[in-house]
N, C-alpha and C positions, 0 to 999 in steps of 0.2 A: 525383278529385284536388281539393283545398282551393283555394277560388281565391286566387290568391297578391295582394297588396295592389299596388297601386301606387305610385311615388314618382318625388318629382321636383326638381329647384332650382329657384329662381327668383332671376335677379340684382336683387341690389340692394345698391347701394355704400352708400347713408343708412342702414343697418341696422347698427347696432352692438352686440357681446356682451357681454357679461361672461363672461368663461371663466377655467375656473380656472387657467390658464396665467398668467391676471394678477391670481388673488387676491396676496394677504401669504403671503412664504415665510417659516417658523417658523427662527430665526436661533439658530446654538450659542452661546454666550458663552465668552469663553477663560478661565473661572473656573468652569466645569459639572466635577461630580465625575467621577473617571474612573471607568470602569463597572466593574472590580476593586474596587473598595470602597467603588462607589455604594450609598445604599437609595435614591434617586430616579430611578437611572438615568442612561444620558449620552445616552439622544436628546433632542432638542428639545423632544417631545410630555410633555406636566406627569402625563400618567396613566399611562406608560408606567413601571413598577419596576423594578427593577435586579434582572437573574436572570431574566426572563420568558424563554421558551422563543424566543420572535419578537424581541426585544430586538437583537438586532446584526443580522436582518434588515431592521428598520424601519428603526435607524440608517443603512445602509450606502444604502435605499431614500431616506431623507428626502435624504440626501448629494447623492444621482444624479438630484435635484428628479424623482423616482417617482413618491412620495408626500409629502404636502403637509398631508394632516390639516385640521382645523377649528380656525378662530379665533377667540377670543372678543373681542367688539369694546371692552367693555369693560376688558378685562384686557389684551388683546394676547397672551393666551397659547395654545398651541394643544393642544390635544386629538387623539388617534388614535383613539380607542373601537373600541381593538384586537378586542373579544369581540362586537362590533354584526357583525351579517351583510353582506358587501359583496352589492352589487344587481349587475345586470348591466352596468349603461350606465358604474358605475365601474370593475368591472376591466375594461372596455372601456378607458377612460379609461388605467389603468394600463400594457396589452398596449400600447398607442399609446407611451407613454412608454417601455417598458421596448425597445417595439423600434427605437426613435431618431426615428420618423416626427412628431414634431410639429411639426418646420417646413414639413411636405406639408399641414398644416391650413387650410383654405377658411375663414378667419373672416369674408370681407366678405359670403355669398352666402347670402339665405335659403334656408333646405333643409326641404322638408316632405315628413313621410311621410303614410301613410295614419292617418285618426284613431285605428285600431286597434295601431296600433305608433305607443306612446305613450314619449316621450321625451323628458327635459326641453331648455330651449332651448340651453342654456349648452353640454349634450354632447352635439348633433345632427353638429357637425360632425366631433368622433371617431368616431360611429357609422358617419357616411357616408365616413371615411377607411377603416374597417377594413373597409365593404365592398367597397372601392375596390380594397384591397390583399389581399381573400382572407382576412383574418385572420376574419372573421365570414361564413357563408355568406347570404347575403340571400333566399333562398328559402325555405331550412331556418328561416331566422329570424321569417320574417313568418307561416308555417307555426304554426311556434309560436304567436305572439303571437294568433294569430287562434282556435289552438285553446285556448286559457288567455281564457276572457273575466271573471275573475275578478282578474288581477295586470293591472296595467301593464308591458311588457316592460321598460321602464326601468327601473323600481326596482322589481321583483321578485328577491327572493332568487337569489342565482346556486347552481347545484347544484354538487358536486364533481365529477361526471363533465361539466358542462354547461363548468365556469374549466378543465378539463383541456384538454380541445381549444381551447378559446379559447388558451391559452398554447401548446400544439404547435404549431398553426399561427403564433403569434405569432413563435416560434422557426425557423422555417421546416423543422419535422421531418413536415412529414406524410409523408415516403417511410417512416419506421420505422413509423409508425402506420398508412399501407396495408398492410403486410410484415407487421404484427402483426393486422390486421383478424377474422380466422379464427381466432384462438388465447383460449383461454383463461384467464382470469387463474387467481390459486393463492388468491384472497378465496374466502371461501364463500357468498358473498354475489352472484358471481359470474353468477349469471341474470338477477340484476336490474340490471345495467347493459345499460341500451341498446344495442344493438346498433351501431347511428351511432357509438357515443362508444369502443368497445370497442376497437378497434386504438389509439385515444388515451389511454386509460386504461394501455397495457399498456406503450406509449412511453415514457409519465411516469416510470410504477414502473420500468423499465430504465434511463431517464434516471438515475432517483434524484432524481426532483424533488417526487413525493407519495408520501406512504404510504398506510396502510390510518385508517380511521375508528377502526380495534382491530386488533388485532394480526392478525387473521385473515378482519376484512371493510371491505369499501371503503366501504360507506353511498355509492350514487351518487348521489342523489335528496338527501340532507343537504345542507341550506346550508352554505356554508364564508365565515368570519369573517373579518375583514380583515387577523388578524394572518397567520393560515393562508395567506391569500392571498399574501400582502408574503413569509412565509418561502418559499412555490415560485418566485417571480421572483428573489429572492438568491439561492435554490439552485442555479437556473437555471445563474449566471453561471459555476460553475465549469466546463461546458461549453460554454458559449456566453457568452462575455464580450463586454461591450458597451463602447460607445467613448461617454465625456460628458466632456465640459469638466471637466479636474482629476482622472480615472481613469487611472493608470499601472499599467503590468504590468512589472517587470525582475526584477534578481536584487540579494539584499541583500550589499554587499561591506563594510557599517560601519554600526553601531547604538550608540546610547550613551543618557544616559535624558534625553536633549535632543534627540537628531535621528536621521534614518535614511536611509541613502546606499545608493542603487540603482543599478543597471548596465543604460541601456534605450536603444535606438538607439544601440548603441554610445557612451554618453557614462555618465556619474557624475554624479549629481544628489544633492546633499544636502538633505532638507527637515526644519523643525526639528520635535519634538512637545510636545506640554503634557498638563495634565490631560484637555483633550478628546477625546484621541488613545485610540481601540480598539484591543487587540490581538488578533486572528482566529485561527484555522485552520480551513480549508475544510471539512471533514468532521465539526466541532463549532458545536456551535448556541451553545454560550457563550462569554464571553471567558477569555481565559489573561491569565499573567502576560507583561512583555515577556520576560522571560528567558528563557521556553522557544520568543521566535522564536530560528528557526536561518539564523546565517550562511551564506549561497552558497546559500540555497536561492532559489524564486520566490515572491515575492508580489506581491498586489494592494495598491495601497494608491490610496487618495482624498484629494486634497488641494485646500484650499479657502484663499484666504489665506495660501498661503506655510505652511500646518501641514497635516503629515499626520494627518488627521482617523481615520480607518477605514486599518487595517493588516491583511492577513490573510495566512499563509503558503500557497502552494496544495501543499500534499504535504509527504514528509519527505525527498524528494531534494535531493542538497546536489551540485551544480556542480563540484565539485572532484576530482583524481585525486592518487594517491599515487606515484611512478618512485623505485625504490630502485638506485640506480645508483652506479656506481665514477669516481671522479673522475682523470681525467688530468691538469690544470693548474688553477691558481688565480689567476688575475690579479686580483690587491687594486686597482689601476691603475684598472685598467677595468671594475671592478666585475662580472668577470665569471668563470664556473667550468666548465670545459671536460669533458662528462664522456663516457666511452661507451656510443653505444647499436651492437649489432650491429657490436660492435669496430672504432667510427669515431669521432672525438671530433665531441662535438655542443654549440654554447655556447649557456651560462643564463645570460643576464645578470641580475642582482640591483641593486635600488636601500635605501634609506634605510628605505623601509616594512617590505621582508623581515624577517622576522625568522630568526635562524642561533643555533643553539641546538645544545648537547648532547644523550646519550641522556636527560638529568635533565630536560630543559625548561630549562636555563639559559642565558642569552646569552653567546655567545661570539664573536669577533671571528673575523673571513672566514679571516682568517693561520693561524689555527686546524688551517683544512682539508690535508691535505697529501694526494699524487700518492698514488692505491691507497686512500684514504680510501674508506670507505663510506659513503654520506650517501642521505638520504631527503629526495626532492623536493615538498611538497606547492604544488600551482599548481591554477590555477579551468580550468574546461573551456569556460566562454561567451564569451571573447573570439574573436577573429578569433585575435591569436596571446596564447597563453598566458601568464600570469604568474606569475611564482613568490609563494605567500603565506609560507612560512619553507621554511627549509634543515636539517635536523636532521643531525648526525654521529651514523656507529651505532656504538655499542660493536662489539669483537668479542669474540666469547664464544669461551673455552679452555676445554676440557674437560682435569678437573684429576685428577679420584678419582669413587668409583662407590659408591656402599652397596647393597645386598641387603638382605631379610627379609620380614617382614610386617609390611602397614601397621599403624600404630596409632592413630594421630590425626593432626590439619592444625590451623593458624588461619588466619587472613590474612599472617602472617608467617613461618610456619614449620611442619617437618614431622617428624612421627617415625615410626621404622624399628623394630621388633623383630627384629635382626640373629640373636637365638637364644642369643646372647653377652651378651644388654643392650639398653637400648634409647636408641636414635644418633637427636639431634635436631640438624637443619639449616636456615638461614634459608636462605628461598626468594628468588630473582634477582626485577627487576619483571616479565621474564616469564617462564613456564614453561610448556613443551609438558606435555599429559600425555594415554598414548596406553591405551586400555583396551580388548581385546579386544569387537567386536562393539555398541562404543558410537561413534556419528561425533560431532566437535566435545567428545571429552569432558574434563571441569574436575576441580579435584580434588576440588569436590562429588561427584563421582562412586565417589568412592574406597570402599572398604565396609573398615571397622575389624575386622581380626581371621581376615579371608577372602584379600584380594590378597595375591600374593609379586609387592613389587614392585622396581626396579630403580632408584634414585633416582642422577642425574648430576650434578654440581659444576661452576661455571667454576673459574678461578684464583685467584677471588675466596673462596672454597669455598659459595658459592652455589647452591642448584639451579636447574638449569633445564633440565631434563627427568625426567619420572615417567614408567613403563615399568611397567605391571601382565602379568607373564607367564602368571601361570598364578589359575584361581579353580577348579578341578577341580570343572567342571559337568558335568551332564548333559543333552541335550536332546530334545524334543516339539518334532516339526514338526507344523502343524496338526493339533492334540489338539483332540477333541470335550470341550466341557466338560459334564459331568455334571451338575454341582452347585454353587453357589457361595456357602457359611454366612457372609456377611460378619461376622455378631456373633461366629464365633468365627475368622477372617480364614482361612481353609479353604475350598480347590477341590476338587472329584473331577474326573481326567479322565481320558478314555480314549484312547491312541493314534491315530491315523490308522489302522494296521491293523486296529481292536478289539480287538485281542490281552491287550492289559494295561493297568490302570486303578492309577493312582497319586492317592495322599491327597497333598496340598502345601498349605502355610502361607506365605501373605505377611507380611512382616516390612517393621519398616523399612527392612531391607538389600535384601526389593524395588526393583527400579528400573525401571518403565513409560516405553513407547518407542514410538514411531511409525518404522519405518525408521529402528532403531538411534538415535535422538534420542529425550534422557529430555527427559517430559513432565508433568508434574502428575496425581495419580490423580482430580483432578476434571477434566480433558480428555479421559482415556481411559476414562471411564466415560461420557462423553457420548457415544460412537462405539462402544463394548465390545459391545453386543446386535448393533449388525447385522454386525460384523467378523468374519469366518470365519476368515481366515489368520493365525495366532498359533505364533508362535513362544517357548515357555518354556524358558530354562531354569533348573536346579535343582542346588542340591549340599544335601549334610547339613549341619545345624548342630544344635549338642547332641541329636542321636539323631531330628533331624525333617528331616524335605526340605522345603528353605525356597526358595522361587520367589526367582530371582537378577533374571534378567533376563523381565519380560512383555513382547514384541515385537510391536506389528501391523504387518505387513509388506507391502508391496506388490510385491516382486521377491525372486526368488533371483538370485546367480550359482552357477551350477551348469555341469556338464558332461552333454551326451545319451547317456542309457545306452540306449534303447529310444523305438521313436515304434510305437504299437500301433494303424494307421488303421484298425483294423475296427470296436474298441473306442473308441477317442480317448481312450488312456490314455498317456501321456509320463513316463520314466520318468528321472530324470539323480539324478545325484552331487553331493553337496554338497563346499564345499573339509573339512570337517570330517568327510567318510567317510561323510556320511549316502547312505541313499538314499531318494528321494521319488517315490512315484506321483500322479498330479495328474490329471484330466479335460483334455482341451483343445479338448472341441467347439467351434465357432466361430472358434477362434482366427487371430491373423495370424503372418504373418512380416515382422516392422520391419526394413530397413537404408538403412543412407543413402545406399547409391550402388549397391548391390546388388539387382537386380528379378528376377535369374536363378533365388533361391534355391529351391523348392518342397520340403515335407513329402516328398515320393518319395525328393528327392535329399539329403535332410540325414541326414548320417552321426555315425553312435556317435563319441563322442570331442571333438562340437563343444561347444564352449565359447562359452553361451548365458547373456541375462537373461532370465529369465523373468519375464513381466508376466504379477500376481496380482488378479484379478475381486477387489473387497471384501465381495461379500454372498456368496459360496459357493468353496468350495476348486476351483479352474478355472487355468488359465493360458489367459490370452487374449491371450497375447503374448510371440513367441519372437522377442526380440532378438541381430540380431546385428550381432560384434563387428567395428571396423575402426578403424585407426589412421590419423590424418593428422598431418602437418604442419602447426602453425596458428602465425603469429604474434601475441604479445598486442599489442594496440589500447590501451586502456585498464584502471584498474582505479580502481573507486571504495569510498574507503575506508569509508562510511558503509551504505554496503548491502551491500560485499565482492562487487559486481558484478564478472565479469571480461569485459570484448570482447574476442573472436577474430578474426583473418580468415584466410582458404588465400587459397592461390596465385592462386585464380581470382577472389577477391574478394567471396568469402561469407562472410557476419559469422556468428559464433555468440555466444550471449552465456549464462553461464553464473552461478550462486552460488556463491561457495566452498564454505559451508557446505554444498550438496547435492552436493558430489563428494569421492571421494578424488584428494588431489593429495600426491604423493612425491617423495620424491629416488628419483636411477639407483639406489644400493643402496638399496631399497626402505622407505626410513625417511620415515617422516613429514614433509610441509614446511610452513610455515607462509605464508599471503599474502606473506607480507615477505619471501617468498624469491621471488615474480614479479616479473621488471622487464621494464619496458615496452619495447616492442621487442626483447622474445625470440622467437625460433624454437622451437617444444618439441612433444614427441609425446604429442598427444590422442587417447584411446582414448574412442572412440562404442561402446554399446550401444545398437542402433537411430539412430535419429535424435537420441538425446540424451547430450552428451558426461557420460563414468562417470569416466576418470582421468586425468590430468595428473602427465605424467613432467617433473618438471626435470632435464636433467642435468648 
């Protein structure tokens, strides 16, 4: 073993530092360009340029007196030399700052290491903090220093895998970087991290706090440069936020291009902005405009002086839910509207701010509202008790007259019908359902000119607002081998799942690629298409050619069990379309959510199952089954179309609209804006994950 140095204090009060805690802080001026249309930049540092990769990390660092940068005594201006390599002794310097420890700093006490672990005077007493506190091991460190008799450990280049664990442990994660020790990183470069640094290096990259050196290698041994450095302690923050003099975290309830009003400790704070003022988002390294922050969400912001200097939104979650409810009473009086949840009348009281608005967005007075009225509540979810942000009245839609045909064209305004008598065009309602066999969430982009017979619905307006495609007289391939795929003359060959019979087919525009029935872009599913096994096509003629309708990669059927063959572990079921599918199911489970009794022995012809689809080979690695409960809805949030559940016993489920079917009793299509909060309704689970939602 190396023999390890020795070290030691010695008090002495007479001794005085110079530490950079008491150099010159580089000061913003409220006339610095804002970083949206800077070319100089809005940090303080005169080298830093507007758009650098590191630019709103330094910034938000210099804020959080971080980093401090160099001043020229002359000029008074200060310098970053973002591309200069940081040494060791300074992101030491930094890890101390970033972790709040510098009022723990020993300045009166001389502190001497061994001559070999050489360190300047000014940041002796960070070094001796950080081994104080764990964030540097002092063994491992003197170790080094002794075995390097070439660098000074001070100001020798800090490595990247060497600043990684210096910052893990700064952060207090080294339980994920024990957890990670034995694992390998996915760098190809990957042998050559240390073995020491290797649970910390793999922390980071989970964190989300470093990347790779290149896209595909870590370079551990690389010096890493100051800016590098400054962007993994900003990155940091979004999982570990720090507390400094003028760092606030709330929720934003009012922005204007003068000021910005947060909701934190239960209180509203308004702070005014200027030119100096950053606009962030967490998971972007550059600035946006302010317009694309979003109200009711959470951000960070920094403020210095009464101005929020650094603004950053953390996520795209907005705080808010939407209650579409039936109003019982209207008291204008009392500014308040009684409405029901769970056939009880429950009161919203409304002030000055609300706004109460028709289905147009236009204001209209509370008197407005009458008993039976349908009105949509939007109110914030982060108070203690809720508030209402406006009041909308909903039209009520009458269904008036019906057209038939085939489509023929759409705008953004309107639609036309090839009735066979002529062709019948109708301005479209602002909304409109439109329901397309074996496509979820679908738009009237979806529609195929000259192919659907569709079904088009009128209010009394003679509006539409509902499209209904009944028939496209397909044919279809369940996991068909593909033969051959000519893109230059847009031509598959495939062969059945039996081998039996092998069909030529042509992709057109009238193509539409899908992920689980959700159309997707042919540049998405071309980046997934080689390793997908399970493809659903189908196909109808068009002028004398079989023109691929729908391409499907699919991860589930629902089907019915025709056969479970445990010799073989071949599983045989019914499609609702009459198909019937043979599938492998070596390996496979049985999902239910309250059901443990079930076994392959005892599961009977006739059950009506989801079957979960392996994506690199035609398998079913999962036979879900089905069970209804009773759930009431909790919330729903309109910005992500989340919906919270809870049962009787007080288990939450939380689901997407978008990833379920949700209907009316007679089995027709329902839209979000037919859930309200505080219903009762029957949720159908396929395994552990709910599949459909009955309103009735």
């Amino acid at each position: 073993m190396p023999k390890h140095f020795s070290w030691k204090k010695i008090m002495s009060g007479a001794i005085a530092f110079t530490l950079i805690t008491g150099s010159a802080v580089p000061v913003l001026t409220s006339n610095a360009s804002v970083v949206q249309a800077a070319t100089t930049g809005i940090t303080p540092f005169v080298d830093i340029p507007a758009g650098l990769y590191a630019e709103k990390h330094i910034y938000r660092l210099s804020l959080q007196q971080i980093v401090k940068g160099y001043q020229d005594k002359k000029t008074g201006e200060f310098t970053f030399q973002h591309n200069n390599t940081i040494s060791q002794e300074e992101a030491v310097i930094m890890a101390i700052r970033f972790a709040g420890l510098t009022n723990e700093l020993n300045t009166t006490d001389m502190i001497i290491f061994d001559e070999r672990f050489v360190v300047k005077d000014d940041y002796k007493p960070y070094i001796a903090l950080a081994f104080e506190k764990g964030i540097l091991d002092r063994d491992l460190e003197y170790e080094l220093a002794g075995a390097d008799t070439t660098n000074k450990w001070g100001s020798k280049a800090a490595s990247r895998e060497w600043v990684t664990k210096l910052i893990i442990k700064a952060l207090g994660a080294e339980e994920k970087a024990s957890q990670l020790a034995n694992s390998a990183t996915t760098f190809t470069d990957n042998n050559k991290i240390d073995k020491k640094y290797l649970g910390y290096v793999n922390a980071a990259v989970e964190l989300g706090l470093i990347k790779g050196l290149t896209s595909t290698t870590f370079g551990p041994t690389s010096p890493i440069n100051r800016a590098s450095f400054a962007t993994i302690l900003s990155r940091a923050q979004k999982d570990f936020p720090i507390e400094v003099e003028g760092q606030h975290y709330g929720i934003v309830t009012a922005i204007t291009d003068k000021s910005i009003t947060i909701y934190e400790n239960n209180k509203e704070t308004t702070y005014a902005t200027d030119a100096t003022t950053g606009y962030y988002e967490t998971d972007n390294d550059f600035a946006i405009d302010r317009s694309k922050l979003t109200q009711y969400g959470k951000v960070a912001v920094f403020v210095s002086g009464g101005v929020a200097k650094f603004i950053e939104a953390q996520g795209k979650e907005t705080f808010v839910e939407s209650l579409k409810l039936t109003v019982g009473i209207v008291n204008t009086a009392e500014k308040t509207i009684y409405v029901y949840i769970d056939n009880k009348p429950v009161a919203i009281p409304y002030n000055d701010n609300v706004k109460i608005l028709n289905a147009k967005g236009e204001n209209i007075p509370a008197s407005t509202i009458k008993q039976n009225d349908s009105i949509t509540i939007l109110r914030d979810t982060f108070r203690e008790n809720s508030v209402p942000i406006s009041i909308t009245l909903n039209d009520a839609e009458k269904v008036s007259s019906t057209v038939s045909g085939t489509f023929d064209n759409s705008n953004s305004k309107s639609i036309t019908v090839n009735t066979g008598k002529g062709l019948v065009s109708k301005f479209l309602a602002p909304k409109v359902s439109v329901s397309i066999p074996f496509i979820n969430n679908a738009t009237m982009s979806d529609l195929i000119k000259e192919v659907d017979q569709v079904t088009v619905t009128m209010n009394d307006k003679d509006e539409v607002i509902s499209i209904v495609v009944s028939d496209r007289n397909m044919k279809t391939m369940y996991a068909p081998n593909i033969i051959n795929l000519d893109e230059s003359n847009k031509l598959i060959t495939v062969m059945n799942s039996e081998g039996n019979n092998a069909e030529a087919l042509f992709l057109t525009d009238a193509t539409r690629f899908m992920i689980d029935g959700v159309i997707v872009d042919y540049k998405t599913i071309t980046s997934i298409l080689d390793g997908w096994q399970n493809i659903v096509l189908r196909y109808a003629e068009q002028n004398g050619k079989k023109v691929v309708i729908y391409y499907d990669l699919v991860s589930k059927y629902e089907g019915e069990l025709v056969l479970l063959n445990e010799t073989d572990k071949i599983v045989t079921f019914s499609l609702p379309d009459g198909s019937i599918v043979k599938m492998d199911y070596t390996g496979a489970s049985i999902d239910s959510l309250t059901d443990t009794s079930t076994t392959f022995l005892n599961m009977k012809a006739g059950t009506k199952l989801t079957f979960s689809l392996s994506s690199s080979d035609v398998r079913v690695t999962s036979f879900d089954l089905y069970e209804t409960h009773q759930l009431t809805i909790q919330s729903i949030t309109n910005l992500t179309k989340e919906i919270k559940f809870k049962d009787s016993k007080g288990n939450i489920y939380f689901v997407l609209f978008d990833e379920v079917k949700c209907v009316k009793a007679d089995g027709t299509p329902a839209s979000i804006n037919d859930l309200v909060i505080g219903k009762t309704l029957s949720v159908k689970f396929a395994g552990s994950q709910i599949s459909t939602i009955t309103i009735p």
